[in-house]
C-alpha positions as CSV (number, residue, x, y, z in Angstrom):
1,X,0.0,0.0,0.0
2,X,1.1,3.7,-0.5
3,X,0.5,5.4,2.3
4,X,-0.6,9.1,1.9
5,X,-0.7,12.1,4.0
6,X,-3.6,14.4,3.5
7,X,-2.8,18.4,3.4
8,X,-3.5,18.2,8.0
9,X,-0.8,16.6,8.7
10,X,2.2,19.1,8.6
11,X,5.4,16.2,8.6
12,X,4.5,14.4,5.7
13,X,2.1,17.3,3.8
14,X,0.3,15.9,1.0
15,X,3.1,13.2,0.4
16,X,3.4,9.4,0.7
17,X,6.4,8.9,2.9
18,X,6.2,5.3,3.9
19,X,4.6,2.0,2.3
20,X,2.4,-0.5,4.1
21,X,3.1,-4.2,3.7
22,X,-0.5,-6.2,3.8
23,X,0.4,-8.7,6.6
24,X,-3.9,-9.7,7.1
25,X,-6.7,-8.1,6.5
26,X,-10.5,-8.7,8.1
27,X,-13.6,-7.4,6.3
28,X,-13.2,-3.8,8.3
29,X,-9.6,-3.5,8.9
30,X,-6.2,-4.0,7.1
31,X,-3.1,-5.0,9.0
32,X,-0.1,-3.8,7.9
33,X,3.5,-3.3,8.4
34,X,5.0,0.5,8.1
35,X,8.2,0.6,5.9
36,X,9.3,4.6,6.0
37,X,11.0,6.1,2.8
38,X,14.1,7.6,2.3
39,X,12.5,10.4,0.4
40,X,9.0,10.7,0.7
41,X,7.0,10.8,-2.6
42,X,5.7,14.5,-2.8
43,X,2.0,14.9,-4.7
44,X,3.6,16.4,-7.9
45,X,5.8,12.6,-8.5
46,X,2.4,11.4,-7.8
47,X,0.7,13.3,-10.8
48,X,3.4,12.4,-12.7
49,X,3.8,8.8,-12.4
50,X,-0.3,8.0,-11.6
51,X,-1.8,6.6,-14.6
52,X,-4.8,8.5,-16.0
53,X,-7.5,6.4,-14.1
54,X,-4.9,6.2,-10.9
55,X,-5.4,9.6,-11.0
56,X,-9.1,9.7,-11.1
57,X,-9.3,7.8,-8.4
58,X,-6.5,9.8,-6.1
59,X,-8.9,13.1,-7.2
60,X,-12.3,11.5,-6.3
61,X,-11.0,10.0,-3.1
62,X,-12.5,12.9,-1.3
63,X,-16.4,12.0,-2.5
64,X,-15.4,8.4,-0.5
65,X,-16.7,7.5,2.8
66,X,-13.5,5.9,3.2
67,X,-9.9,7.0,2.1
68,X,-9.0,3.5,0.6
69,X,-8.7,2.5,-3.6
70,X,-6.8,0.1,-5.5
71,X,-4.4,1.5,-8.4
72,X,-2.4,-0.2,-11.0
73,X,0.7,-1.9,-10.9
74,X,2.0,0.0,-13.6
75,X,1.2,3.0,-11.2
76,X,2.6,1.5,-8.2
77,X,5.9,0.5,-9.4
78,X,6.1,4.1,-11.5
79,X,5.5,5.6,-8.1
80,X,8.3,3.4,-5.8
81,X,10.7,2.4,-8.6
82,X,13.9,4.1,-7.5
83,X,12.9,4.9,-4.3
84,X,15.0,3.4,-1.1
85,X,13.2,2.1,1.8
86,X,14.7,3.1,5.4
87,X,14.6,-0.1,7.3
88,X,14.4,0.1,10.6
């Protein structure tokens, strides 16, 4: 999962700075384990790399009672590609 920050939270402002590995999930609640980025990926890399219906989705995600959509692989791996992971 790509984990983004929404414009209220002022250390990671509207970026994706860490991925979430699905460990389980339940039919209300996904478990996951928090990998930070290096370099977080800013909203503009997100634009850029987001496939046109990606995109769509990221836009409309506001209209959602919940803040949670699938996106492509092609987006995904555009998105992370060269990016290094800060293990802990």
């Amino acid at each position: 999962m790509l984990l983004y920050c929404t414009g209220g939270y002022a250390e990671h402002y509207m970026s994706i700075p860490g991925i979430g590995i699905i460990l389980t999930k339940t039919s209300d609640s996904i478990y996951y384990r928090y990998l930070p980025l290096v370099n977080p990926i800013v909203k503009d890399d997100i634009d850029k790399y987001f496939i046109n219906e990606d995109k769509k989705k990221f836009t409309n995600i506001r209209f959602n009672s919940y803040w949670l959509f699938e996106i492509s692989r092609e987006s995904f791996f555009a998105a992370t590609e060269n990016l290094s992971i800060k293990w802990p």
